[in-house]
N, C-alpha and C positions, 0 to 999 in steps of 0.2 A: 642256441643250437641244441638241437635233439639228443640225448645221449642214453644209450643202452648198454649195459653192464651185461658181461656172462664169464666165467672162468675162462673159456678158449675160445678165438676166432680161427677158425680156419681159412686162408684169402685164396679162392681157387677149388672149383667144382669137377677138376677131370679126374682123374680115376686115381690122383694120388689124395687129392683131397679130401674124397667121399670112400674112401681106404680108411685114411686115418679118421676122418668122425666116425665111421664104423665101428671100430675099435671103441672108440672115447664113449660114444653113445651106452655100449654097451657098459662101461662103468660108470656108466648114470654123473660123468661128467658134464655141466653144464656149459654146451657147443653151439658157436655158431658156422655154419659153411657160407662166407660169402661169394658170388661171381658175376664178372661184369656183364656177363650175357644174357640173354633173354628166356633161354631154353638150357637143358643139360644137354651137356651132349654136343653144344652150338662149336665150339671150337672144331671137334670130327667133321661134322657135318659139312664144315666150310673149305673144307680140303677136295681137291680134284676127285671129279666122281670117281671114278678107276681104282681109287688109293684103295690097297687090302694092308691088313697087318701084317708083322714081319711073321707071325708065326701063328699054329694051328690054335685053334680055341680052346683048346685042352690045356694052352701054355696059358691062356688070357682071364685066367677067374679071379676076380676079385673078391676078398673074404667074406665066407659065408654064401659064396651058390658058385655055381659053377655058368660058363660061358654060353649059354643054349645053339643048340644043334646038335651035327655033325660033329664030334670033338677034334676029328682030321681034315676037317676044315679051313679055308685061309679066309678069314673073315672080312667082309667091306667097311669103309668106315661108318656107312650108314649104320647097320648091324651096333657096331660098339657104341655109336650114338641111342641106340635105342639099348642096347645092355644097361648104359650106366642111366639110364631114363628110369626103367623096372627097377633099375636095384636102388635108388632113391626113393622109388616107392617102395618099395618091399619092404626096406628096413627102417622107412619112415624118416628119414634123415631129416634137422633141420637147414634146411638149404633156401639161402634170399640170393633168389636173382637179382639182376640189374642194380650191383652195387660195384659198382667202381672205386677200388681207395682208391685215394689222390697223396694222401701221406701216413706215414708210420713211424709214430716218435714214441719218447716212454715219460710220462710225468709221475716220478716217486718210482713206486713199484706198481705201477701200471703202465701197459702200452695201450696206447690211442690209434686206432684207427682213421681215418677221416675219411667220408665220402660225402663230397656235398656237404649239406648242413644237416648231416650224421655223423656221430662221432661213437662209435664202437669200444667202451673199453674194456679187457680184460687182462689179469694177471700172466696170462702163457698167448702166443702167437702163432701160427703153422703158415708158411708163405709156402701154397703148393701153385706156383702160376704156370709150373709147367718148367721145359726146357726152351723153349723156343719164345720169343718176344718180337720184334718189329722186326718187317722184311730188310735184311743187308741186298740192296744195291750199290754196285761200284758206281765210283764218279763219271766213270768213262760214261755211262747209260745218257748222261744231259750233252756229252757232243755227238752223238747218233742223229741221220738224216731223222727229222721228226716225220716222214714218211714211214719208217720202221716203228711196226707194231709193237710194244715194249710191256712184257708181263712179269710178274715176279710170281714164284711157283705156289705163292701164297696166297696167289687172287686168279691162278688157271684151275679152270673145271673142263675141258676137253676142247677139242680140236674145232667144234665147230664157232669158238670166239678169237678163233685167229684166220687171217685172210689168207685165198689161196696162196700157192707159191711157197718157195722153201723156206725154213725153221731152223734158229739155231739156240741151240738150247746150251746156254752155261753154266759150268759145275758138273759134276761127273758122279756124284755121291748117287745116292738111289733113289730120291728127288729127280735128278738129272735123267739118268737110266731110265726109269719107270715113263716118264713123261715123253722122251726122246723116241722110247719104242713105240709110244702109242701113237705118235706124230707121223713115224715114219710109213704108217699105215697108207696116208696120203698124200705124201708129200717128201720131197728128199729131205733130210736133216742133215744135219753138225751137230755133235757134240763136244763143245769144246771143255778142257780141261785135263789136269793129269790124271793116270788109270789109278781107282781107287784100293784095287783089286777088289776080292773075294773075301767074305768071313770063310776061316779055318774047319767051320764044324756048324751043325745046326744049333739052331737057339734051340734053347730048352732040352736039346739032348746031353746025353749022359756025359760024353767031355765037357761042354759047353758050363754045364752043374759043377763039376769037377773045377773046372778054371775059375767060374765063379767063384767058388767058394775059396781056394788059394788069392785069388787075385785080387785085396781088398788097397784100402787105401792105409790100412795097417802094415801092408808088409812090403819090402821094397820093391820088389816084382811088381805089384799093383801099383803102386806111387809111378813107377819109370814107365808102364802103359797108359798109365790116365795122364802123366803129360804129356803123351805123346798122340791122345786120342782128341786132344780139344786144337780146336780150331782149323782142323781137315776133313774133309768130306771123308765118312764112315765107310768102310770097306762095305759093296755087295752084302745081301743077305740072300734074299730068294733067288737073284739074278745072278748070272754070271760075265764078266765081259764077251765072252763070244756069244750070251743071249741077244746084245746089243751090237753086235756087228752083222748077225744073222738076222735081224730082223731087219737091214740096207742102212742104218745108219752110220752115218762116216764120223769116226772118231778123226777129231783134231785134236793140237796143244793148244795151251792157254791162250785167250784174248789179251792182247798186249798194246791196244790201242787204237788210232780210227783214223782211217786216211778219205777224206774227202768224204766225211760223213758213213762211213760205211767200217765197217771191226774188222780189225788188225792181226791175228795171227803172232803168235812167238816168232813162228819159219818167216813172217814177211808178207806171206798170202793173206788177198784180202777176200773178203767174202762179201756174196751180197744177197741176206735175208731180208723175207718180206715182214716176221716176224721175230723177236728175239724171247726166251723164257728162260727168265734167272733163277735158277736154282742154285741161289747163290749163299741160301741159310740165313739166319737170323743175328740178332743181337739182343743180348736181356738188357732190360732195362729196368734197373735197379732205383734209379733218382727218387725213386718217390715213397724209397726209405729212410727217413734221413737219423741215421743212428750208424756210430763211426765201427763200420763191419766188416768192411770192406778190404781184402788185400792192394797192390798196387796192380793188378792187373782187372781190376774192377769184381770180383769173387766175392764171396763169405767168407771168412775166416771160419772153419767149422771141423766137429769130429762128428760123421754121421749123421750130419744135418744137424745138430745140435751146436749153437753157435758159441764159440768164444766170449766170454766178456759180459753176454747180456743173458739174465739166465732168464730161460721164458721162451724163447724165440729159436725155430729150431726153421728149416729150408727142407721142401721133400721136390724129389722129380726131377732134380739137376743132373743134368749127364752124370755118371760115377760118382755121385753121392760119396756112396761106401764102395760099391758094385761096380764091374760092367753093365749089368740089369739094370741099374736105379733109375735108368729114365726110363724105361719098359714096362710094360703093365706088367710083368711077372716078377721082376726083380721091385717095383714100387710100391707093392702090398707090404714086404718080407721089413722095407723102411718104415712106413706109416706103422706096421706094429712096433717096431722100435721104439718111435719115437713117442707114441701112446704109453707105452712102460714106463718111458724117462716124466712123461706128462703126467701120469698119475703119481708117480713117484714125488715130485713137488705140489700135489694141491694137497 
């Protein structure tokens, strides 16, 4: 088996990844960035054409340049596919594509990478795989008339890969939203799910900076928000809910099961789409770490992405990290420096 030695791997090329080699580069630490894709950028890219980010360009720089354009601009995912393309080149990053680990153990004071019959090893680790990992579909989805078109919002790119006729779109987060409005362009929808509401205040404005910086996972205020932020579709950002009832979509409650092949309704009403599009969120998928990190809720044990127990090994880009921001391209720069100090601080 092949084996290549460097002080840090980094597993994960999106904008938390190539954040923190930024950093490390620059202290002439010896970095690897791995990612399973073929191109930078490939994960943006693969998301519905439509999708903008939550916030203007001026909020989305990653360190060392700023976001090109308009900086009052709401940028395409395309766009930040090609941002983080230049800034790869620009600051010369070492980045290997089409490297998929399959495991991560530690033998002695090394951790081993493995992909294929590659074996990666270095002293420190960086897991930036993102927040998001394999599409969550309910079970309910396998007793659907298999006449119903069935998309998860992770593999929809626009309206014209779903069949005429009405749409019902589940989950209600801004996934749901975004998707729901663009449908309703041509076709009646549903959006089934509870109202997420509205965010309080702008990203990257001046409360927003404020809350942030009060609201960490150090102080109890932030600890009683971050449990109560995982595993519910995320309040509105751009949108508001009367954006989505103005645009003709008829909000319903939750899917609650299938009568004669066809979704069920909380209230009892049944529906009958030609299409269904789950915006139903994801699940990470951890298994193919095998080193004991993990809380009982399948988590990190971690303070700031810096993990418990294993020193070496630190997590960036996980919902509330530290932050509200941390999964955010503006709050996941602020951790990838963090954790580049703590990283240099042990070689």
């Amino acid at each position: 088996m092949l084996e290549k030695s460097m002080d840090v791997i980094v597993i994960g090329g999106g904008q938390a990844g190539v954040s923190v080699g930024h950093y490390l580069n620059r202290s002439c630490v010896d970095t690897l960035i791995v990612d399973g894709g073929h191109e930078i950028g490939q994960s943006w890219r693969r998301r519905w054409d439509s999708l903008r980010l939550f916030t203007a360009a001026k909020h989305n720089n990653l360190p060392g340049t700023r976001f090109p354009g308009d900086p009052d601009h709401i940028p395409g995912k395309n766009e930040m596919a090609d941002y983080l393309v230049d800034y790869v080149r620009r600051f010369d990053l070492p980045v290997r594509l089409g490297v998929e680990i399959d495991h991560l153990t530690r033998e002695g004071d090394r951790y081993v990478a493995t992909a294929g019959e590659i074996q990666f090893v270095a002293r420190q680790v960086v897991v930036a795989t993102g927040p998001t990992g394999e599409p969550r579909v309910p079970a309910v989805a396998n007793e659907l008339d298999p006449g119903i078109v069935q998309v998860h919002s992770a593999d929809y790119r626009n309206p014209t890969q779903l069949p005429d006729g009405p749409a019902l779109v589940v989950g209600a987060g801004n996934s749901g939203a975004e998707i729901a409005i663009e449908l309703a362009a041509t076709r009646d929808v549903w959006l089934a799910g509870p109202d997420v509401g509205k965010f309080p205040f702008n990203l990257g404005g001046p409360v927003y900076k404020m809350m942030n910086r009060a609201m960490t996972r150090d102080t109890p205020w932030g600890r009683k928000i971050a449990a109560k932020a995982t595993g519910g579709g995320t309040p509105l950002v751009r949108l508001t809910p009367e954006d989505v009832t103005n645009a003709g979509v008829r909000r319903v409650g939750r899917l609650h099961g299938v009568v004669d092949g066809q979704p069920k309704l909380d209230d009892g009403a049944v529906v009958r789409p030609a299409s269904i599009v789950w915006c139903t969120g994801f699940t990470r998928d951890h298994g193919w770490i095998k080193l004991p990190i993990f809380d009982e809720t399948g988590e990190p044990r971690h303070h700031r992405g810096v993990v418990a127990g294993e020193p070496g090994l630190y997590f960036l880009g996980l919902p509330f990290l530290h932050t509200m921001a941390s999964s955010l391209i503006m709050g996941v720069t602020v951790d990838a420096e963090y954790t580049a100090k703590v990283i240099r601080s042990r070689c």
